[in-house]
N, C-alpha and C positions, 0 to 999 in steps of 0.2 A: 785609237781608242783603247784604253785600259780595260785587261779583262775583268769582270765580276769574279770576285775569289769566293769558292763556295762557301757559306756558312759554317759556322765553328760552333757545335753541338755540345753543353756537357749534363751529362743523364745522371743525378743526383739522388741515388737509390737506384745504379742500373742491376743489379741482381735480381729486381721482383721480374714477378710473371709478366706483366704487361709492357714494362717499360724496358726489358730487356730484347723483346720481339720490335718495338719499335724502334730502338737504337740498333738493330742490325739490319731494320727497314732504310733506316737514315743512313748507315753507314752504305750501303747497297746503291741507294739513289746519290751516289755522291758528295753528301753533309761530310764535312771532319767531325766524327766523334770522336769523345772520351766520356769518362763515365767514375764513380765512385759510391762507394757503398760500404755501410758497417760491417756486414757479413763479408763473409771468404768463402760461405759453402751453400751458395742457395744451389736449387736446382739449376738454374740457367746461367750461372755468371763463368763457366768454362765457356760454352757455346758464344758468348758474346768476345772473351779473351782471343780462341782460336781464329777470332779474326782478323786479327793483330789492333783492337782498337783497345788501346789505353787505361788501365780499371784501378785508379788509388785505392786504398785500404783508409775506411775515414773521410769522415769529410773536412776541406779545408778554404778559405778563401781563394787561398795560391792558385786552387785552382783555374779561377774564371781569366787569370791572362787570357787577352787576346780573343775571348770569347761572347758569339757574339748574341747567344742565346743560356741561360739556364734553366731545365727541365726538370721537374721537380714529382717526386712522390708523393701527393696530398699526406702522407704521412709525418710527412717534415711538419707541417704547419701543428701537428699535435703533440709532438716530440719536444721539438726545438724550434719555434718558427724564429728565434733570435738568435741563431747560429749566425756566425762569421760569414758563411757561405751564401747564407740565403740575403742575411740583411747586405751584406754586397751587391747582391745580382738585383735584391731590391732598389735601390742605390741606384746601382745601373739601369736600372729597366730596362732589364733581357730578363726577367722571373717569370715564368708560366708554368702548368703542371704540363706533364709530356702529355695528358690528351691534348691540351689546345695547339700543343706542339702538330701533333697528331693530324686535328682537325685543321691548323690552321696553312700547314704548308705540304704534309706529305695524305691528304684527301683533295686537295684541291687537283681541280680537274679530272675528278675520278669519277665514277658512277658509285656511287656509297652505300652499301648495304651494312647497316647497325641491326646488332641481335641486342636484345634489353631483357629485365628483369630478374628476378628474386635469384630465379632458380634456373638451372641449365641451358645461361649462356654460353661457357665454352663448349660442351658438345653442340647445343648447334650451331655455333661459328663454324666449329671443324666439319658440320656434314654440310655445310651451306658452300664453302671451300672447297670441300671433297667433292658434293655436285659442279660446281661450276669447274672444276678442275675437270669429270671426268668428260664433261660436255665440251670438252675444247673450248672453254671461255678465259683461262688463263688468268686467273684472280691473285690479285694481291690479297693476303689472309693475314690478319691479327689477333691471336688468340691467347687468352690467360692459363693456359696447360697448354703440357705437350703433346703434341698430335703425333701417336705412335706411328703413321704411315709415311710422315714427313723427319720424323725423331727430332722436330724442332716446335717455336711457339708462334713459328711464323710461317709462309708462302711467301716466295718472291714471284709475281706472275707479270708478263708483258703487257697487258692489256690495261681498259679503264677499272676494269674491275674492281673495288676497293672493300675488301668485307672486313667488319670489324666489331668486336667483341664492346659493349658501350655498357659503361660501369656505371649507375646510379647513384653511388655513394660520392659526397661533396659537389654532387652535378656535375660528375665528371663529363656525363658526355651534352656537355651544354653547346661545347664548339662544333658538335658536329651536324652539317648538314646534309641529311641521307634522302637518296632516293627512294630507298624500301627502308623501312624498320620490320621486322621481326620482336613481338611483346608477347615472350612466353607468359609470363605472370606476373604478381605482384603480391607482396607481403609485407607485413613491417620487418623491416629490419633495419642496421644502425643506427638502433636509440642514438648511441654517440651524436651522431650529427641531426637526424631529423626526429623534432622533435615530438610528432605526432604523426596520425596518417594523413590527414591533410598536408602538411607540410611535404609528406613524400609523395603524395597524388599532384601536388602543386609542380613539384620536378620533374615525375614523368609527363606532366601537362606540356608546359613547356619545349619537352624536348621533342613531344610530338608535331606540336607547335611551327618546332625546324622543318621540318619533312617538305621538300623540296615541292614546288608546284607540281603538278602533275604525278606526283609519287605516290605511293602504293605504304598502306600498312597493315600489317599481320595481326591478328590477338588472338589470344584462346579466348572464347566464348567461357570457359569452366572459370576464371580466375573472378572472382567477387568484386575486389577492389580495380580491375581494369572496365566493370560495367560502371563506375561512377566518373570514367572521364569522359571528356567531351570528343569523340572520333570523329571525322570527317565521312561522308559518307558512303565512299568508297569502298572504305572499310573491307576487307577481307575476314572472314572468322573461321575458325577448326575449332572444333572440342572433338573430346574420346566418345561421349553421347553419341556420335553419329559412325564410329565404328563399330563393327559387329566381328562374330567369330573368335577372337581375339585367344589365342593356344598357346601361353607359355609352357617350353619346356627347356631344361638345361643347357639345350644348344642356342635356339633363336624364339622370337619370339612373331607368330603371325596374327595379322587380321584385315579386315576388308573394310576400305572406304569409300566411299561414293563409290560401289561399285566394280572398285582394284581391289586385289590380293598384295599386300606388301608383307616382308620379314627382316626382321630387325637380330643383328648378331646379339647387340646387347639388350641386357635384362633391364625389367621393371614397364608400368604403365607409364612413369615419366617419363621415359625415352620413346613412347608412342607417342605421348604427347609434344616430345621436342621434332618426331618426324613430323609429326602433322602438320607443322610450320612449315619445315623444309618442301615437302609436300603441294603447299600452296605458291612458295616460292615458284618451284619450278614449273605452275602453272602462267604464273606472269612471265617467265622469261622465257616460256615455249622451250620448255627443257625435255626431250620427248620421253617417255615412260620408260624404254630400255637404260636408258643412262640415269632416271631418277632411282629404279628398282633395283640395278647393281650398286647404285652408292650405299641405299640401306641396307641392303643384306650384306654389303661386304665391310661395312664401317665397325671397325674393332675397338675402336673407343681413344678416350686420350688419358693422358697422364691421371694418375691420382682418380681418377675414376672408378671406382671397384677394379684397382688396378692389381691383378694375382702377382705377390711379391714371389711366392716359392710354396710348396710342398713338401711337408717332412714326415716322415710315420703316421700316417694318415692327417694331420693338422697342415690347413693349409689358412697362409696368411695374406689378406687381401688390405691394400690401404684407399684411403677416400677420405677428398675435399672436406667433407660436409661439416656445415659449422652449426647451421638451423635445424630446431626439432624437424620441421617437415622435408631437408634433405638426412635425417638420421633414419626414419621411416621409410624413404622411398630406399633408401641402401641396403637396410636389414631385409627388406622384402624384397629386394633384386637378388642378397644372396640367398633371401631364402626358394627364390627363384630358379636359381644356377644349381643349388645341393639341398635338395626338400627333405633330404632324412638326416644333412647333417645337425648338432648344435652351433649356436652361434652364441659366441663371447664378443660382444661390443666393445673397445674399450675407447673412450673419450677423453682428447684433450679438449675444455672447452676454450673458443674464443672470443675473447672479450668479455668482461665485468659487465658490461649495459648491457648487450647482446643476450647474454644468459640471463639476466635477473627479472628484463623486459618478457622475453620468451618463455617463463619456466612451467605456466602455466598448459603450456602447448606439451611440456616433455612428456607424461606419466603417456599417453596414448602415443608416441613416438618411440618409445624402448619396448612397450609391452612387445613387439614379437620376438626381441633379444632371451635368449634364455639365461644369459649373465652380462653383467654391467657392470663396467669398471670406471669410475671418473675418475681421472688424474687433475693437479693444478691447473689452475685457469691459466691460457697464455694470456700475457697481457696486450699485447699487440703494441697500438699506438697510445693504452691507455694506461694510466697509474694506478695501483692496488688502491680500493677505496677503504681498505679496515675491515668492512664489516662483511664483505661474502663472498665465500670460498665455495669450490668444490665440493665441500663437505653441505651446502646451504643447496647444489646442483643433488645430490647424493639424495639426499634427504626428501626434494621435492620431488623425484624420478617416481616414487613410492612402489617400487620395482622389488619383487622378494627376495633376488636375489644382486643389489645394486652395492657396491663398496666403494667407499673411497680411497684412492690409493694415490698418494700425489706425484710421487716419484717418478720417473719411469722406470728407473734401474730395480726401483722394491717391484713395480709392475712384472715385471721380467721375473723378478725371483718369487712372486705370488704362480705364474704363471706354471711357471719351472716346479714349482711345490705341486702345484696339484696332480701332475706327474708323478713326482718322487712319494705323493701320498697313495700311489694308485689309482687315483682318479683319472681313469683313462680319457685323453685330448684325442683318440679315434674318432676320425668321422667328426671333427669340428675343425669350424670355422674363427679364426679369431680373428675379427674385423675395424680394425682401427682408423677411425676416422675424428678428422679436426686438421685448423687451417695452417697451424703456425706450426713447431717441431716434430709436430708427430710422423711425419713421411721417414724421419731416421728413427723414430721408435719401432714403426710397421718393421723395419729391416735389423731391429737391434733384438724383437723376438724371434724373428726367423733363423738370425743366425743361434742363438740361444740354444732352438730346440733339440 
């Protein structure tokens, strides 16, 4: 009998966060990968290279020889969905986006634990991960940042264990069917695709929907739009209402729930809030409180997360994810958490055109803790300049005293550099740049500057 030859993989946008951890999960399990991408310099497309799996510059038809799946970046279909490449694999019917890839071949037969919603899903993947790692459960981990403790975006683990970061947008995580979900929150976001909040409450409906007979799901109790779906009754809830104590100081941050004394490396009420999941987690999987309470005090965070770039005569420069008013607020008040007498300089790339113009009303109470604001150019992402609004239109509505618009980054740098050279002492501040698309090389293009 002829062997089965393993599947022939190709990851079409492998540089992004997500689809880069899962092409070195495939590559791991035996798939033949290769991979292509417009970029040369994401974060992750060395890490997938060093493996020795295949990475063209571009995308091309030529690629799909012999191949006997194509994995896709829902970003294609906004971009190009008439590209060579894609109408091929269309053609062929091998076209999927890498979740269903995901869900459809490298979850099966796993035990599936999906983390969901608005807001800080990839921290707790990686402390959901990091628990079951320290409990000798040996988890496979799929996560959109880099987890500083593993310096990658994935875990390779031996077990059933399958935890995995489950993206909202385009219904990405439609394929997968989880034992436990994890539903931090829920917000509007990607006008682009969903065009109301029904339309997005219909999606997380759904994916709840999947959850395995006898499975387990998490919510917070605080999120407004997660009391208008329909739970099962199983239902697990946490909110921050029922912790008490609660002492942030520069180093960690403590409080008491049902009960327990827990401390958290990293800053902010969100990240109690993203424990408080993990927290209930590790009461279903009988995780015993010494291995829950080391993973929180010792979890130092992931990538892009209030991630400290460097330190220079007293100006130290910190970068982060955050694309939504209500992740720009929980960041300025993590740092202002971390250094209570510094100033903080905010500067924002915003992303996406819909994103910002849908949200802007939320921004003016989201900068007020910033003591300066700087909007740069909108990144476009997968969308096209509409004409009519810029930065200068984000500037404007911030209604912030001291907010400017600077589109540049390189004028950013030399606005930054001036107030130096004006004597305006940068001692004792923060400048904190956060946004999803080029700003992580801006964070490091000030630092080196100073």
């Amino acid at each position: 009998m002829q062997e089965k030859r393993p599947l022939r993989i190709h990851f079409m946008g492998i540089g992004g966060s997500g689809m880069s951890a899962v092409a070195q999960i495939a590559h791991a399990r035996g798939y033949i990968v290769t991979g292509c991408d417009l970029q040369t310099d994401t974060p992750y497309i060395e890490k997938v290279k060093k493996l020795g799996i295949t990475v063209s510059m571009g995308h091309n038809s030529g690629h799909l020889k012999d191949i006997d799946i194509l994995a896709v970046t829902p970003a294609v279909f906004y971009q190009n969905d008439d590209h060579p490449e894609t109408a091929l694999g269309r053609e062929k019917s091998i076209l999927m986006k890498w979740q269903e890839f995901m869900g459809k071949y490298l979850h099966k037969n796993k035990f599936v634990i999906c983390i969901a919603g608005t807001h800080g899903k990839s921290t707790t993947t990686a402390l959901a991960g990091i628990l079951l790692e320290t409990a000798g459960l040996d988890p496979t981990v799929e996560v959109g940042a880099t987890v500083l403790v593993w310096h990658n975006n994935f875990r390779l683990g031996k077990s059933d264990y399958f935890i995995s970061e489950a993206d909202e947008f385009h219904e990405n995580f439609a394929s997968y069917r989880p034992d436990i979900i994890i539903l931090n929150n829920i917000e509007m976001d990607h006008p682009e695709f969903f065009t109301s909040e029904e339309n997005l409450l219909d999606t997380y409906q759904n994916f709840i929907n999947s959850l395995k007979p006898g499975g387990h799901i998490i919510v917070n109790r605080d999120s407004p739009l997660i009391t208008q779906l329909r739970l099962p009754p199983a239902t697990h809830y946490y909110s921050l209402k029922d912790t008490n104590n609660i002492e942030p100081t520069p180093d960690s941050t403590s409080f008491e729930y049902h009960r327990h004394k827990y401390s958290l490396k990293i800053p902010g009420r969100h990240n109690i809030s993203n424990a408080l999941g993990i927290i209930k987690l590790a009461e279903i999987l009988n995780i015993n409180h010494s291995d829950l309470n080391s993973t929180l005090k010792q979890f130092s965070g992931i990538g892009r997360r209030l991630e400290l770039i460097g330190e220079k005569n007293g100006v130290k420069i910190y970068d982060d994810y955050a694309n939504h008013p209500t992740a720009f607020a929980a960041t300025i008040n993590g740092v202002k958490q971390l250094h209570p007498q510094d100033q903080v300089i905010a500067v924002i790339e915003p992303h996406t055109f819909t994103r910002l113009r849908t949200l802007l009303p939320q921004l003016p109470e989201s900068l007020r803790a910033a003591d300066k604001v700087i909007i740069s150019k909108i990144f476009a992402s997968r969308e096209t300049d509409p004409g009519d609004f810029s930065g200068a239109d984000i500037t404007a509505a911030s209604k912030h005293d001291n907010c400017r618009y600077i589109p540049e980054f390189n004028d950013i740098i030399l606005y930054l550099r001036s107030l130096s050279e004006a004597r305006i002492s940068l001692s004792n501040t923060v400048i904190l740049v956060m946004g999803s698309g080029l700003s992580h090389k801006l964070s490091r293009q000030i630092f080196e500057s100073l």
